[in-house]
N, C-alpha and C positions, 0 to 999 in steps of 0.2 A: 253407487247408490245415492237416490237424491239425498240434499238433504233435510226433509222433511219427512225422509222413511227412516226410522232406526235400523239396526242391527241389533238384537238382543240375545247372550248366549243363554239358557241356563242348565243346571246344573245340581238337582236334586237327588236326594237320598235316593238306597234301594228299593224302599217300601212303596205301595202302591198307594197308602195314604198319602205317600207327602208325591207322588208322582202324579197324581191327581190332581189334585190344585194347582200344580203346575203346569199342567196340563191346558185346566181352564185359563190361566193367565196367559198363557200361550196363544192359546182361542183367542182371548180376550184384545189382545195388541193387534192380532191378525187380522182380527175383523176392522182397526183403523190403518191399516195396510202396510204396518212395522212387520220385518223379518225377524224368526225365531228359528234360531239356533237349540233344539231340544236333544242333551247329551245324557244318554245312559247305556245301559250295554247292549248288546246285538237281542239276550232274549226278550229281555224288556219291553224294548223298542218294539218286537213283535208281537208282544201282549199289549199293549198300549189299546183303548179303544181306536175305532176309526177317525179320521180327521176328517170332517165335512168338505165334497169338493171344491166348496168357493174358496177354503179356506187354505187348504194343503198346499196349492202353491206358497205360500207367503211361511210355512211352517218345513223345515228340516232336521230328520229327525235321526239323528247323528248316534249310531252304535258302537261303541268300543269294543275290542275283545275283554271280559274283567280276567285280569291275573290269576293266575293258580295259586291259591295256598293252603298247604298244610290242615286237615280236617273240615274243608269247605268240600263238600259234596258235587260231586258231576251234575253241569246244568243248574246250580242253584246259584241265582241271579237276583234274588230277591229278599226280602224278609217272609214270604209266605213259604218258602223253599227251604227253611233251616227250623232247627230247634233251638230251644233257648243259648241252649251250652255252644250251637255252634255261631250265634249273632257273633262275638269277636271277630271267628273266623271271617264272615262278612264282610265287617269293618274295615278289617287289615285289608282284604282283598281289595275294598273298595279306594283306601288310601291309596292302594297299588295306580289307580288309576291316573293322580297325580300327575304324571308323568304324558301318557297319550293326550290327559285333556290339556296339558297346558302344549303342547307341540300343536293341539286343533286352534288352539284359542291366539295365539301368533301368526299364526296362517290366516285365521276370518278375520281379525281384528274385528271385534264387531265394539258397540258403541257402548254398551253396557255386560255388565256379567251379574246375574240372580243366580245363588248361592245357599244351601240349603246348611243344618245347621251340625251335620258328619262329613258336610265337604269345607272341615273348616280350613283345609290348605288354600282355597281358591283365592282369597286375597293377597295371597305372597306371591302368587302370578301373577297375576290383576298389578298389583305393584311394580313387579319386574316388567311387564308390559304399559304400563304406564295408561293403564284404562280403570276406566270407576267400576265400581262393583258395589251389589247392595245384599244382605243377608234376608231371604224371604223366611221366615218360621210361619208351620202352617198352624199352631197353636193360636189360641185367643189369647188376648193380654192378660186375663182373668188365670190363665193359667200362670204365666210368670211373675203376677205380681204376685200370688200366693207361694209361690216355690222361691222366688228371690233371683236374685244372680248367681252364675254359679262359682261368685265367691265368695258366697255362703256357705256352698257345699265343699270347699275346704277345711272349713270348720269345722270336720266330723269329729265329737268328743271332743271337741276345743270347747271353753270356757267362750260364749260369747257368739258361738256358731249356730245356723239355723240348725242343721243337723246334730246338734249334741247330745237330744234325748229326745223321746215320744214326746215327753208332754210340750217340749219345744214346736216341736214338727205341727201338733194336729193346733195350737194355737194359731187367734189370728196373730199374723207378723205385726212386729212395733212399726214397721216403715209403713201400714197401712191405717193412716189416717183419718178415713170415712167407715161411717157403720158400713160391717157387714156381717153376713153371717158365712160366708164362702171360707169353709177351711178342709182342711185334710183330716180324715177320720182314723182312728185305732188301726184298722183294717186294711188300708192305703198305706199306711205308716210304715209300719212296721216289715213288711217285705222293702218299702225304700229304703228304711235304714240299713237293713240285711244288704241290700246291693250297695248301695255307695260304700258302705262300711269295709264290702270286700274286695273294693277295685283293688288293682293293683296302686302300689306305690306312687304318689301323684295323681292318681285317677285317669288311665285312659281318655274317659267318656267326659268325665266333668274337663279335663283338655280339650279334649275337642269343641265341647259347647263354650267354654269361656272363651276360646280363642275364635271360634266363630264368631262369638259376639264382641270381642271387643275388638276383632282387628276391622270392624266395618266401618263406613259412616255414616251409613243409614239401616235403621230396622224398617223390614215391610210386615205389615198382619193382616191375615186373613180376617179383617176386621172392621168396625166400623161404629165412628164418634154416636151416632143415633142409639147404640148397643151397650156401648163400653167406655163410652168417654172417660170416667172416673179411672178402669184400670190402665186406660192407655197415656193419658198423665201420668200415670203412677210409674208408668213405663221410661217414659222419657226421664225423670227423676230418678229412677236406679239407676240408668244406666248413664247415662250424661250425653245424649244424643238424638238425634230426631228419630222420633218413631211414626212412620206413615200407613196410616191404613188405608189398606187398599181395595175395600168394600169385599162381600162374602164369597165373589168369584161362584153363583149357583149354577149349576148344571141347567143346558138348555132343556124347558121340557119339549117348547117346538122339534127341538133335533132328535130326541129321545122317541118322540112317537112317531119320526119320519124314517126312525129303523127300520130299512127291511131285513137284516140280515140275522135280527133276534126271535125268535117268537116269544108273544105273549100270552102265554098260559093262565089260567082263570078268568079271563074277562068275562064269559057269560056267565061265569058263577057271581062275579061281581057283580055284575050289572042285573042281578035278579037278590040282590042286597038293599036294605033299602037306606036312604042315606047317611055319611056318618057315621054307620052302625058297626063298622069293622074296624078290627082292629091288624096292624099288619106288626110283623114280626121279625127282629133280625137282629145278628150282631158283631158285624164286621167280619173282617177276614184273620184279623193277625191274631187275636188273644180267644183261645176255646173255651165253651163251658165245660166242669168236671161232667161227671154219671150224678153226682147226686143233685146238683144244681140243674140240670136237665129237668132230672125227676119232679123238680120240685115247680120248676117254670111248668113243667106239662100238667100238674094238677092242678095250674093256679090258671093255666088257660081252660081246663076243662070246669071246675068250679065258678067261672066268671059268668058263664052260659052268655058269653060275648060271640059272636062269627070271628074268624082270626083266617089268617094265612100267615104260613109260620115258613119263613127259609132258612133249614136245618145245614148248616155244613156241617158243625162240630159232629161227627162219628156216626156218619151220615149210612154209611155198611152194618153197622152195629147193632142187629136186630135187637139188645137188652137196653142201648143208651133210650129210650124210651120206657117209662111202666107197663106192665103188661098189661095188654087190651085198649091201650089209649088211644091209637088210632082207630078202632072200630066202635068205641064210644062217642067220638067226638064226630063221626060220619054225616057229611052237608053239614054241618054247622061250623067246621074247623076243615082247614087243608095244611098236612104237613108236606114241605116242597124238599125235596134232599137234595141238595146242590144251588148251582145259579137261577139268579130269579132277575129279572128286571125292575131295580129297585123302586125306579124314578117315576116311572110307567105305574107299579101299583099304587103306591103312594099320589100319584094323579087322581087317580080312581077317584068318582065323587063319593062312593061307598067306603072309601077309608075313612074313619076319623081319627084314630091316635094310631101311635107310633110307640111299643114295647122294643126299647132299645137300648143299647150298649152305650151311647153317648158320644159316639165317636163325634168329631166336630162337621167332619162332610155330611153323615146321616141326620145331623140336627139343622144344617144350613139347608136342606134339601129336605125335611119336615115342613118346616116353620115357614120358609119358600109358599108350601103350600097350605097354610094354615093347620097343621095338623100338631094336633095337645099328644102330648109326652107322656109314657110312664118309662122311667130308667131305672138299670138292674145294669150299674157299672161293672168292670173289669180291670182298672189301672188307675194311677193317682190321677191323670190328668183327664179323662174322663169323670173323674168323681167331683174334681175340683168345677170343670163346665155345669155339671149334674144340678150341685149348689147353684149356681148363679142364676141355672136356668128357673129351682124351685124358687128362687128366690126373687125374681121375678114373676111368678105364679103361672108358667106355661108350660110347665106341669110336675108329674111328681115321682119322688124316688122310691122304690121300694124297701119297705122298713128291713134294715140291715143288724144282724149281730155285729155290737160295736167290735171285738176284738176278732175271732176270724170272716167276719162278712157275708154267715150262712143267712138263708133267707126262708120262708117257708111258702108251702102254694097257697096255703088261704091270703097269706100277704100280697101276694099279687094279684090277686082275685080281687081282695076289695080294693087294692091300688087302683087295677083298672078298672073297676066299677063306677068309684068315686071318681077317675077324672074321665070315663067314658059316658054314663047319664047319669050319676048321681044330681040330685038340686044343689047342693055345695059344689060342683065340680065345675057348674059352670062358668065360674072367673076363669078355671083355665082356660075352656072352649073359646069362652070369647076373647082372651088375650093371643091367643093364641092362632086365631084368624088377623085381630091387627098388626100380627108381625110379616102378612105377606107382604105387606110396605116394604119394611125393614129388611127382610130377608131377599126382596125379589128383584130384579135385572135392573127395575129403573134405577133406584138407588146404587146399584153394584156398576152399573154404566155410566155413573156421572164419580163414582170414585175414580175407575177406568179410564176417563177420560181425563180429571185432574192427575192422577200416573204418570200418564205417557208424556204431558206436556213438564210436568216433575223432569220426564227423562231427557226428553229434549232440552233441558235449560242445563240441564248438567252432564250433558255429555263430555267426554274427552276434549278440554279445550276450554270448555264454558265457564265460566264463572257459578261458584256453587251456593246454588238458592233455598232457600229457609225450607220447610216442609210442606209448609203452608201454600207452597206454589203452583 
């Protein structure tokens, strides 16, 4: 291989969130003519989107068999494939893998190894092979400086520990020295404590992440100084190492709309929308709304007398998970979609204006991409934590939450979206939230990109190892 082409293996969790970003960063080198090494297991690898043909040469997309273990279900290869109780089983299956990918990664020698933050084994390879490796977390920094390291989460019921009680948990943290208002709420809380509280002995999980993070030398984020400057210092300072962001990695919409192999349902409903005026609707793949959370999202769509497209997976069969008559109320004015939608595509739409979302950090990077104002109705602490930073920034807004279980009501999200869709107050969101397609869109994500790969090339295997800033 010349040397001016890399070798890159990497090596991401089983979730389709963190294989996503990976995904694009894979893209991302490909398209400056580095090889990618992309390792997950055989079903995966066949669910993956397509890879663009100019690109696919320069991309390899390497399947494992995953190991058999004990309560892991037939064909379940992913986080979307299991239930809560069985993610361990996952896990464990997933460590099993250990073993094939380091026999792959002595074979390619490639130049670099990107390392997610359950493949915390890959640095003891990486070691043993005597090649550099860097931990990619697809979290914003905003998320770790609020949660901490996780040798804080050692501390659970210790005198001194983040985790030692609620009112510890939802405060801002002491290590966080500039105002803010970005904290974890009653609601967020308190199922974390419940889980860390009941890992096993040593914590499994909290293992795995401290040891992903500290056996690295470099942290990468899905991130960027124009965004987050303040949390990504704060970053480098917890932890005592370079943290490199490596701009938002957005989905191409060029490549998104040269799909032929998707159709794109609603367009002439959309295109007889008149600008702005919709609202589009979704909330990732891994975490479900209950029945009564449903209910209550579907009267707060039907109350707003907003236009919506709504992409329903959660209990999609379930003729009651909706109130009765909703769908024939909201007729041409609302479309509920049961299953996959083309997210990128609608969201294109000049007819969308905000975005009714879960928080997830891809759906916000692929918003904001397009100038499109926020109303959020979180699901998990580190979604709620993003939620914060985003309202706090004013580009847009969260849905008023009961502090202690998180229920919500439909008039709440009626006037949520009201007020950040035409309300005369709403509009610092609107308009903040067009000047983050700067911030969120290619140019910017192509010039991190491009400071990356030359990152990579100064420190490859052999090289002398250069500051971050390089």
């Amino acid at each position: 291989m010349e040397d001016d082409v890399l070798h890159v293996a990497m090596v991401p969790w089983l979730a389709f969130g963190h294989m996503g970003p990976y995904l694009e960063l894979a893209k991302a080198l490909a398209k400056r003519g580095h090889h990618i090494s992309f390792i997950s297991t055989r079903r995966n690898i066949e669910r993956l989107p397509k890879i663009p043909l100019h690109l696919s040469p320069h991309i390899d997309l390497v399947g494992l068999p995953l190991p058999h273990t004990v309560g892991l279900p037939d064909s379940a290869e992913s986080t979307m494939d299991v239930t809560p109780d069985q993610m361990y089983c996952l896990k464990n299956a997933f460590d099993g893998l250990e073993g094939p990918v380091a026999t792959f990664l002595e074979s390619a020698a490639p130049d670099w190894i990107i390392y997610d933050v359950i493949s915390y084994w890959v640095p003891r390879i990486a070691a043993k092979l005597g090649l550099p490796c860097a931990h990619f977390n697809t979290f914003p920094a905003v998320v770790h400086g609020v949660l901490g390291p996780p040798s804080e989460w050692v501390g659970v019921g210790v005198e001194g520990g983040r985790f030692k009680d609620l009112e510890s948990l939802i405060s801002v943290p002491p290590w966080v020295r500039f105002h803010t208002n970005v904290v974890i709420r009653s609601f967020e809380a308190i199922p974390l404590l419940q889980y860390v509280r009941h890992l096993p002995t040593g914590g499994t999980d909290i293992h795995r992440f401290e040891t992903a993070l500290r056996d690295c030398p470099i942290i990468l984020l899905r991130d960027c100084m124009e965004f987050s400057s303040d949390w990504l210092r704060l970053m480098e300072d917890l932890y005592q190492k370079p943290v490199l962001p490596i701009g938002f990695l957005p989905p191409s919409i060029e490549e998104a709309n040269s799909s032929r192999d998707e159709t794109y349902p609603y367009r002439e409903w959309l295109d007889k929308k008149t600008h702005g005026s919709t609202v589009y609707v979704a909330f990732g793949t891994e975490v479900s709304l209950s029945k009564e959370q449903l209910h209550q999202l579907a009267l707060g769509l039907e109350q707003s007398q907003l236009p919506f497209i709504w992409a329903l997976r959660t209990g999609a069969d379930d003729p009651e998970m909706l109130p009765l008559g909703f769908e024939d109320r909201i007729k041409g004015r609302g479309i509920v979609h049961k299953g996959w939608v083309p997210q990128l595509k609608i969201l294109a739409h000049p007819s969308i204006g905000g975005f009714l979302t879960h928080g997830g950090w891809s759906s916000l990077i692929e918003a904001l991409g397009l100038g499109r104002t926020l109303v959020l109705l979180t699901l998990t602490c580190d979604q709620g934590v993003t939620a914060r930073l985003i309202e706090e920034k004013w580009l847009g807004l969260e849905v008023p939450r009961d502090e202690m279980d998180g229920s919500f009501t439909g008039a709440d999200v009626a006037k949520t979206l009201r007020k950040v869709m035409v309300e005369a107050d709403g509009e610092i969101y609107r308009a903040n939230a067009m000047k983050m397609k700067d911030v969120f869109g290619s140019e910017l994500s192509d010039q991190y990109i491009d400071s990356f790969a030359r990152y990579l090339k100064g420190n490859k295997s052999g090289n002398r190892l250069l500051s971050s800033s390089a």
